[in-house]
N, C-alpha and C positions, 0 to 999 in steps of 0.2 A: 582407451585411445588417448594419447598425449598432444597438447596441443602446445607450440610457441608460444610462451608467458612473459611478457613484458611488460613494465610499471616505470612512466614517466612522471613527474610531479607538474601540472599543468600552474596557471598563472592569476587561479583565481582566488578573490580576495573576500573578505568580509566586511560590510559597512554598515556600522551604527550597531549602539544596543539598544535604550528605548526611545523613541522618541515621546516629548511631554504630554502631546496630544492631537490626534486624528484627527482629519478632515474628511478622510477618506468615507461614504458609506460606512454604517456597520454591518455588521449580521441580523439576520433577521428569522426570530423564532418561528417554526412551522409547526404542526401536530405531529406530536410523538409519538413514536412508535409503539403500537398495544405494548409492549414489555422490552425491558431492557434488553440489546443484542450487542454482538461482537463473533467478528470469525466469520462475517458471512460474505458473499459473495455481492455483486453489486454491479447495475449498469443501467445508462442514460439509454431509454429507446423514445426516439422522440418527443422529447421535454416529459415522459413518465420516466420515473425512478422504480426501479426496479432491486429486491433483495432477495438472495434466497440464501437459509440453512443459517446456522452463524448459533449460540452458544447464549447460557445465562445462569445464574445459581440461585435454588430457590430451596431454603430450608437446608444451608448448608452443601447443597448436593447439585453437581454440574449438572445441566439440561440443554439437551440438543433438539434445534427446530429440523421439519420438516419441510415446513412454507414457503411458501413463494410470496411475497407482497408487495404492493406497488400506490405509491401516492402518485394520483394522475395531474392532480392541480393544487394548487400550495395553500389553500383555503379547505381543501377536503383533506377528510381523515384517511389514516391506512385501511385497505383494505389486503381481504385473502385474494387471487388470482390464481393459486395453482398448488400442486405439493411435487414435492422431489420424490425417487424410490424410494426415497431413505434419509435420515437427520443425518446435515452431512453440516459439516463445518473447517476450518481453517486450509481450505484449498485453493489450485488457483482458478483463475479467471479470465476469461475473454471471449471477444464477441470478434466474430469471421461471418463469412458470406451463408455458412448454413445456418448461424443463428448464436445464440450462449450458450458456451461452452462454460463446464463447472470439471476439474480435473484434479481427479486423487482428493487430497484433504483425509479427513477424520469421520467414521460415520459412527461413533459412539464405539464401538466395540473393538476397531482396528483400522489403520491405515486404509484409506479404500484403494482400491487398482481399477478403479474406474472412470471413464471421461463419457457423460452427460451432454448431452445437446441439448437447449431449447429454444422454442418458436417466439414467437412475440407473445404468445398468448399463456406462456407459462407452460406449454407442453412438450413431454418427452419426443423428441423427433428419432432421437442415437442416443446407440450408446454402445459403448465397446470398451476394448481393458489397452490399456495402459501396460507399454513394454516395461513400467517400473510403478513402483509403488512408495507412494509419498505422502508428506501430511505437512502442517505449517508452510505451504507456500505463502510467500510473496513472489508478486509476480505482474508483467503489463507485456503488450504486443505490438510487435511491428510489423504492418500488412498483415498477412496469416498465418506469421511465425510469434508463439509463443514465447518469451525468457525469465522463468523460476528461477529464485532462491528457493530452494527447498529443503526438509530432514530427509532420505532416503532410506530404502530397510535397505541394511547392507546384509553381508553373511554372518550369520551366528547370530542373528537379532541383534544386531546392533543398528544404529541409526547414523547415520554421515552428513552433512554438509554440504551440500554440490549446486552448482551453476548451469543450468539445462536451457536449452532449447527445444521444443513440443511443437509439433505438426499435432493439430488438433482431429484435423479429418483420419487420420490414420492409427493416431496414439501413440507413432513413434515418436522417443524421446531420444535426445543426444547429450551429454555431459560434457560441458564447455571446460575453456581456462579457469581454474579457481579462484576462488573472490580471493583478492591478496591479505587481506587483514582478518580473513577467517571469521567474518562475523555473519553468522549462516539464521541468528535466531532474529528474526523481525524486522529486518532490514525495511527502507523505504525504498521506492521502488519504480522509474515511471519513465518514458521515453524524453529524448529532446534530444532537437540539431541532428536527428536518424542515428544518434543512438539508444544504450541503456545506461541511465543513473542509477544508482545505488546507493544509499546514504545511511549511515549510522549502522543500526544493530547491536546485537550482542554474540562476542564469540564467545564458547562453553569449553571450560578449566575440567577436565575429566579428572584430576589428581584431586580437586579440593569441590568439584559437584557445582561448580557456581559462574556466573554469568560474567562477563567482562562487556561493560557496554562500550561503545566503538563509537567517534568524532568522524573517520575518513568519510569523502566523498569522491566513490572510483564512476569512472565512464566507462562502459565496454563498448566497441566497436563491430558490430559483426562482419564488415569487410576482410579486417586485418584479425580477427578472433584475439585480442587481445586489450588488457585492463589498461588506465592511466589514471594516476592519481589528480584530480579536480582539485581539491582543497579538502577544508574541516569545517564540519560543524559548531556552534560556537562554543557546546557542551557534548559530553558522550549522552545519546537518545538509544534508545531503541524501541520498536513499536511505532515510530511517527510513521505518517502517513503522509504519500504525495500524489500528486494530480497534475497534469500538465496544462497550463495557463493560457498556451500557444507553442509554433512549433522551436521554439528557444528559451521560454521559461517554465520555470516547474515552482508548485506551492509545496513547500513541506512544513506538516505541521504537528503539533501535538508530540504523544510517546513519553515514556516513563524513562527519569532522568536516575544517574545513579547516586543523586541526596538521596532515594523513594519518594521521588514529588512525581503525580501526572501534572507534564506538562504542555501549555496552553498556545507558547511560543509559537509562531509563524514566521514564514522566512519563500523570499521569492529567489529561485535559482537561477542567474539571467545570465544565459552563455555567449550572448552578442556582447553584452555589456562589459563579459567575463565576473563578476560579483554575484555576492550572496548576500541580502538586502532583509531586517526585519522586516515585518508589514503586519497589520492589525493583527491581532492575536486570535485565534479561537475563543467563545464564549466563554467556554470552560473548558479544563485541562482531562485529556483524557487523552486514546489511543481510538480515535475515529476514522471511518471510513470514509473517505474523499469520491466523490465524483461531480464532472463537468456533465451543465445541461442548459444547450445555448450558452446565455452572458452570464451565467452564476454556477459558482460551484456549492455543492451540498459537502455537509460536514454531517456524519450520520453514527447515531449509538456510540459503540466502541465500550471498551472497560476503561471502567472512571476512580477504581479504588480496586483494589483486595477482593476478589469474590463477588464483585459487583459490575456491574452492567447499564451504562446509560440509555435511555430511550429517547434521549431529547435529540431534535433536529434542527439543523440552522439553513439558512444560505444566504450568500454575499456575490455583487455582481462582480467579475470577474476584473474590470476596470481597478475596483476599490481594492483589491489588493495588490496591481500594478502599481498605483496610484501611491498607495502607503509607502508601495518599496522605495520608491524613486523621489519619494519627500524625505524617508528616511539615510537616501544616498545622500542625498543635497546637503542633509545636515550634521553630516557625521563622519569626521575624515577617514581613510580607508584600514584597513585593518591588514597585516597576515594573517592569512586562512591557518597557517601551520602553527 
């Protein structure tokens, strides 16, 4: 199905690159997770953090979890709470009225075609297959509609690039307007202002096998089903990770730059303000998993290097990275985003 494709360049800007020194809170170390993760799933159920499935390498050789785990209170260790059918990793996610939703991803062996419900308690409630089959989601929701960047199996085993919409209770999926800059592999990803941001990535060079990482910051709309260009990042990222702050700013942070640095950087997306604002950085530089729980958001594992896998966990009150960004506007005249 063809959709109207339209791409405006909107009027937002970038300010400051470091500031000398914080005032803001910092982060604040928590108990780590039993073993390094990445790839896995994740959600706030009332101030418990919750993970499931997600990837690690040990002795050389990738390894896919199972588990379900959940830190209840920021002073207690992880525990197990629950297991999936099956070690499932890089799919997407979101939480709707019947519970957490886990959809497609990688279950070790192949692309999975399946969408996973679960309870608050970690148990299988649903589950049902997927009009499509997919793996490397990024992905966030609005209301009870799903929106993927995803790889897709297309025909003849190939894999594709596409922008979906997911009714979770059903497993119908729909294939939106295409992301316009093609950057299908680890995009960031996260609502605001009622709609979807998308930010960086990398799109994939099929002639030379290799990754082209991506600056743009598009908005889709789903009133009008179509993209507009926001602005730029202030580097090509892909793999950063975003979380929404409130319902007009987004944290985007981390992801592996194309010197091969993981980096640390943070950045507040603030569409009232229209700017893109540094703000404290991550602890450490890595490709972590963001979520909001109450006034703090959690910064969680992610791959930190080559073959390797962070266990370490942080959080910071939600203010202190408002706070950063808006010390860092004050003191830094405005920049073009382009």
């Amino acid at each position: 199905m063809n959709f109207r494709h339209s791409i405006s360049i909107a009027t937002g800007v970038f300010l400051g690159m470091t500031a000398a020194g914080w005032t803001a809170e910092p982060w604040i170390e928590l108990p780590s997770l039993p073993g390094g993760l990445a790839g896995f799933a994740v959600r706030n159920l009332d101030g418990r953090i919750q993970i499931a499935g997600g990837t690690n390498w040990k002795d050389g050789n990738k390894t896919w979890s199972d588990r379900i785990l959940e830190l209840s209170e920021p002073g207690r260790q992880w525990r197990i709470v629950g297991d999936l059918p099956f070690p499932l990793a890089y799919g997407g996610s979101m939480v709707a009225d019947e519970g957490w939703w886990l959809l497609g991803g990688h279950n070790v062996r192949e692309a999975s075609g399946d969408a996973v419900c679960l309870d608050d308690a970690g148990r299988v409630v649903r589950r049902l297959k997927l009009s499509m089959r997919w793996r490397f989601a990024r992905g966030t929701a609005l209301g009870e509609t799903g929106y993927f960047v995803v790889r897709q199996e297309a025909a003849g085993g190939e894999w594709e690039g596409v922008f979906m919409e997911v009714s979770p209770g059903t497993g119908a999926a729909r294939v939106l307007a295409p992301l316009p800059n093609g950057a299908w592999v680890s995009p960031a990803i996260s609502p605001a202002n009622e709609r979807i941001v998308v930010a960086g990535g990398a799109a994939f060079d099929r002639a030379s096998g290799t990754l082209d990482n991506r600056r743009e910051i598009f908005v889709y709309d789903p009133n009008y089903r179509r993209w507009s260009q926001w602005g730029a990042l202030p580097k090509a990222v892909r793999g950063m990770a975003a979380v929404a702050l409130d319902s007009q700013r987004i944290l985007l942070a981390g992801g592996f730059s194309v010197d091969g640095q993981f980096e640390a950087d943070a950045y507040v997306l603030d569409f009232a303000a229209g700017r893109l604002a540094r703000t404290r950085p991550l602890p450490i530089g890595c490709m972590p998993e963001l979520v909001r729980a109450g006034d703090w958001i959690y910064s969680i594992g992610g791959e930190d290097d080559h073959r390797s896998r962070s266990r370490r966990v942080f959080k910071i009150p939600v203010r202190s990275l408002i706070e950063g960004a808006e010390m860092n506007s004050a003191n830094h005249e405005t920049k073009d985003p382009q």
